[in-house]
N, C-alpha and C positions, 0 to 999 in steps of 0.2 A: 252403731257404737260397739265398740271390740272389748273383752274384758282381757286381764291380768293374764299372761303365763303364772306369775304367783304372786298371792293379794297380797304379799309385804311388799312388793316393790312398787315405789310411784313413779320411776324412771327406767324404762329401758331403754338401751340401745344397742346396734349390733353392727359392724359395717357401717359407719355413718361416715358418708363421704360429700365434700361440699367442693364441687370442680367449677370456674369460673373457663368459658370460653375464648380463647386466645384470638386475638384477631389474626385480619392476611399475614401468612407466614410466622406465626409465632405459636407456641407452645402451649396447651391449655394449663390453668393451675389451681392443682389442689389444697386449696386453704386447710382442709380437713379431709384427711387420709386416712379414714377405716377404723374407726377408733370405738371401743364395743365399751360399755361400761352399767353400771344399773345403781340404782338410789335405792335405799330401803324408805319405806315409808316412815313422816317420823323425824329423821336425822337431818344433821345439818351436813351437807355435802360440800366439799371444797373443791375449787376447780382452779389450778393453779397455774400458772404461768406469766410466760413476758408478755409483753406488746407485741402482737403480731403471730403469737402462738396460734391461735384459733379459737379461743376462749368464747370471745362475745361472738364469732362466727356458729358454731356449734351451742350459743343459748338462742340466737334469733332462729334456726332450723327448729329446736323443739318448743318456740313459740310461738311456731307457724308463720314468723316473719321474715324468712327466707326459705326457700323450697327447697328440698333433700334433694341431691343428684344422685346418690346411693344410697346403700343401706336401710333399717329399718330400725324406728324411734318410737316406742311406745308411753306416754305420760298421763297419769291417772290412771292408768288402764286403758287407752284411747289412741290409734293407729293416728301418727301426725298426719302420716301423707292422706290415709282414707277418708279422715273427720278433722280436719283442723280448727272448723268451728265447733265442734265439740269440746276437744281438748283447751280452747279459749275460756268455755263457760267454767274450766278447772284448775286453772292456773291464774296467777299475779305475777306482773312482771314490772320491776322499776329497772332498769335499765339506765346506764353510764349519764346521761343525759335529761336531766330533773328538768322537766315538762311541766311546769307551774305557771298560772294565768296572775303576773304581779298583782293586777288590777283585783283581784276576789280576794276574802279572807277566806282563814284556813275552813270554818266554818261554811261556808258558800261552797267551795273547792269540792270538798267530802259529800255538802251535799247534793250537787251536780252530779257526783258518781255515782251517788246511790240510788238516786231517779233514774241514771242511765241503765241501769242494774234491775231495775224495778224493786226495792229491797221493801220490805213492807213496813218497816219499820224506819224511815231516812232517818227521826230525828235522835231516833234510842242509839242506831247504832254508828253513827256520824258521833254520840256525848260518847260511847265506849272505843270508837280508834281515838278520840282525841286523849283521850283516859291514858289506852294503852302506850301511844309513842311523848306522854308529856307535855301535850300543847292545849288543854282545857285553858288555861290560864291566855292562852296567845292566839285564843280561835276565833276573835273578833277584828282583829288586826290583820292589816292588809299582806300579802305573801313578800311583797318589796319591801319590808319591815324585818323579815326574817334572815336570822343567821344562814353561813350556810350549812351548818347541822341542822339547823329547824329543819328546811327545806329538804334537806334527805330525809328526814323521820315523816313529813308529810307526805312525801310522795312513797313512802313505806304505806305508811296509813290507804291511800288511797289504793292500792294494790290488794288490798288485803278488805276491801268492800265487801266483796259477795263471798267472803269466806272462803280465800281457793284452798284446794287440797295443797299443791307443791306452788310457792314462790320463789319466783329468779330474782335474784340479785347478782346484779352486774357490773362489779367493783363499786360497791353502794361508799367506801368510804376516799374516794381518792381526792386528792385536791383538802381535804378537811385537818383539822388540827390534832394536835392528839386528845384533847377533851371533848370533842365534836366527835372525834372516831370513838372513842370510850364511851357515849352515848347510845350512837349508832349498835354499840357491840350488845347491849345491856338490852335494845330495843329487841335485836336477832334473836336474843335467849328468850326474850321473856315471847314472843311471837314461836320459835321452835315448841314452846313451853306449854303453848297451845294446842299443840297438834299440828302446828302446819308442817309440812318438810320444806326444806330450804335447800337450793342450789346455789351456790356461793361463788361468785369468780370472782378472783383477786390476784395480783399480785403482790402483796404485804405477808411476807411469810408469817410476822407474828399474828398477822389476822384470821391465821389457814391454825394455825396452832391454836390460839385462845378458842375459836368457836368448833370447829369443824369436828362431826364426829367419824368421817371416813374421808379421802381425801384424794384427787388424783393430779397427775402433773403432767402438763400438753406442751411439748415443743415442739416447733414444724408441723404443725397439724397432726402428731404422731401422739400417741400416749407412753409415755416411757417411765413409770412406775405407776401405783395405787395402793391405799391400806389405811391402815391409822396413821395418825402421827406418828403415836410412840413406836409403832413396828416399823413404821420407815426409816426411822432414826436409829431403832434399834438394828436394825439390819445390814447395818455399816459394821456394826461390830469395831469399832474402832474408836480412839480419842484423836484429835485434830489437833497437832500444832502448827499453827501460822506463822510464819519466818516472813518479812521485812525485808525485800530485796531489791536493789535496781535492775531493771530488764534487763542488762550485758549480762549480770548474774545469773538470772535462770538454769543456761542450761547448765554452767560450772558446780551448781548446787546441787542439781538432779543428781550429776556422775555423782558429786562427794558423797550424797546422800543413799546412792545404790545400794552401801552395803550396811547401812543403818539396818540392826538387830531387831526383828518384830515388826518393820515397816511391811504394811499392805501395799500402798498405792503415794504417787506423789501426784498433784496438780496446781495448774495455775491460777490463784489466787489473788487478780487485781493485782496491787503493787507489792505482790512475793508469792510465797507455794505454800500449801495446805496440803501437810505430810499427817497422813493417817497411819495410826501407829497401836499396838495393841495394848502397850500400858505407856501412857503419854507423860504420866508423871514421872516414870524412869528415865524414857527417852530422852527429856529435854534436852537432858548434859549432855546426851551423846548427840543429837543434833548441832549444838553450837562448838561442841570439840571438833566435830568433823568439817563445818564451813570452813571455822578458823583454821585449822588444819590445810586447806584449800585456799587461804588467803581470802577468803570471803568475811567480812563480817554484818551479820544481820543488824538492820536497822532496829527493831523489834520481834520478839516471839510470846507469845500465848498461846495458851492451852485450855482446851474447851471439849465438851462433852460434842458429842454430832448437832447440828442442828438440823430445821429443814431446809435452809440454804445448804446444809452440805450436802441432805440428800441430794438438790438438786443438781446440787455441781461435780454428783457422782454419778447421776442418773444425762443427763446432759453437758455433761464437759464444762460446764462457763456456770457464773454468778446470775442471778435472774435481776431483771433491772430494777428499776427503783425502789418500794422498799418505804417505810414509815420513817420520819425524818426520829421520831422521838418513840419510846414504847409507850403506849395505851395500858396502863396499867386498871 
């Protein structure tokens, strides 16, 4: 068992590279390309991106459930590749995929885990997860019975048996409603709240904002920003206004827009451009004087402070796909 370069942090990584073998004649490929980052112990960690980014690729490597083909990943303190059953007895992991036996209730569920576990206590602390994720009242009823919010806070619960130091969650709210996700949110605070740290992947940007207390964003298996929220956002330095365009428009807007006063940057924004501008509330007029000027007229425009979609789509060129249908307030 390996200890800490430094005891605040529950995650390291350095170089983590995850290469999949090409067959005859084709090209090997790297899902995950080198990507260094560390958790502080504690925090809620956000791990941001699309489908296909690397996200859940890079959580199954430092949960021993895919093998590193580079680099080096330290978790609790513990070398993935040297001790991977170590780092198992230290982490919880629920993962995209709610692994529940319909036939058991939630009650049975939890306590199968904690047998498995050896926990000394199955029945104290099988009544204190049901406590924590809100299902005391629903731990006698069968798991086919349950919402599917339940069924994420249960399989939260059963993760968090033997007490790990850092729990992964792995888009723990996709598919669920917004009152099911506002649960799940309330469930991550009050579990951070505990002590656990949390590694968060998601793609729901308001989900990386509401919980997360540092934050990183994976495209192409590359890491292409990291920080706070607020400093990501902040570091745009700029207000957003969205213009309303049909595609033949695009590039006619860009010229008009070239010599818009204060503009930073222009890009494409779905159906029109997200023109960053240094005081967006002066801009506007000169925005829409200068389409129409151009014979352009925008369908719509608004103006908005940065968000972390904007980070992204300044950090990565394009919009991140899907996205919570309603906000989780």
């Amino acid at each position: 068992m390996s200890t800490p370069l430094d005891a605040d942090l529950a995650i390291e990584v350095r170089g983590l590279v995850k290469r999949y073998r090409g067959g005859r004649g084709q090209d090997d490929i790297d899902a995950v390309r080198g990507i260094d980052l560390v958790v502080r112990r504690g925090e809620v960690f956000g791990f941001l991106g699309p489908n296909g980014a690397g996200k859940t690729t890079t959580v199954r490597m430092l949960c021993t459930l895919l093998p590193i083909s580079d680099g080096h990943a330290k978790v609790a303190g513990v070398d993935v590749r040297r001790d991977p059953a170590e780092v198992r007895r230290h982490i919880g992991v629920a993962l995209q995929e709610v692994g529940l036996d319909p036939t058991q209730t939630g009650r049975e569920l939890l306590e199968l885990q904690c047998a498995l576990y050896r926990v000394a206590d199955p029945a104290g602390r099988c009544a204190e997860l049901l406590a924590l994720v809100g299902l005391s009242e629903a731990a006698n009823r069968t798991i086919k019975t349950y919402s599917g919010g339940m069924k994420r806070r249960l399989d939260l619960a059963t993760a968090l048996v033997h007490k790990p130091q850092v729990l992964f969650l792995d888009e723990p709210t996709t598919g669920l409603d917004p009152a099911s996700r506002a649960t799940v949110w309330e469930e991550v605070r009050r579990i951070n709240a505990a002590g656990t740290t949390i590694f968060l992947t998601t793609q729901y940007l308001e989900e990386a904002d509401q919980l997360c207390d540092r934050l990183a964003i994976i495209d192409d298996g590359r890491l292409v920003a990291a920080g706070t929220p607020d400093s990501l956002k902040a570091e745009l330095g700029s207000d957003v206004i969205t213009v309303g365009l049909r595609q033949d428009e695009h590039r006619p807007a860009r010229d008009a827009l070239a010599v818009l006063p204060g503009m930073d940057h222009v890009t494409d924004a779905g159906e029109g451009l997200a023109v960053y501008v240094r005081d967006g509330a002066a801009a506007v007029a000169d925005v829409v004087r200068l389409l129409v000027d151009a014979g352009i007229r925008p369908g719509t425009v608004t103006l908005a402070r940065p968000s972390l979609d904007d980070v992204f789509l300044a950090s990565t060129g394009r919009r991140i796909e899907g996205g919570a249908p309603e906000a989780a307030a």
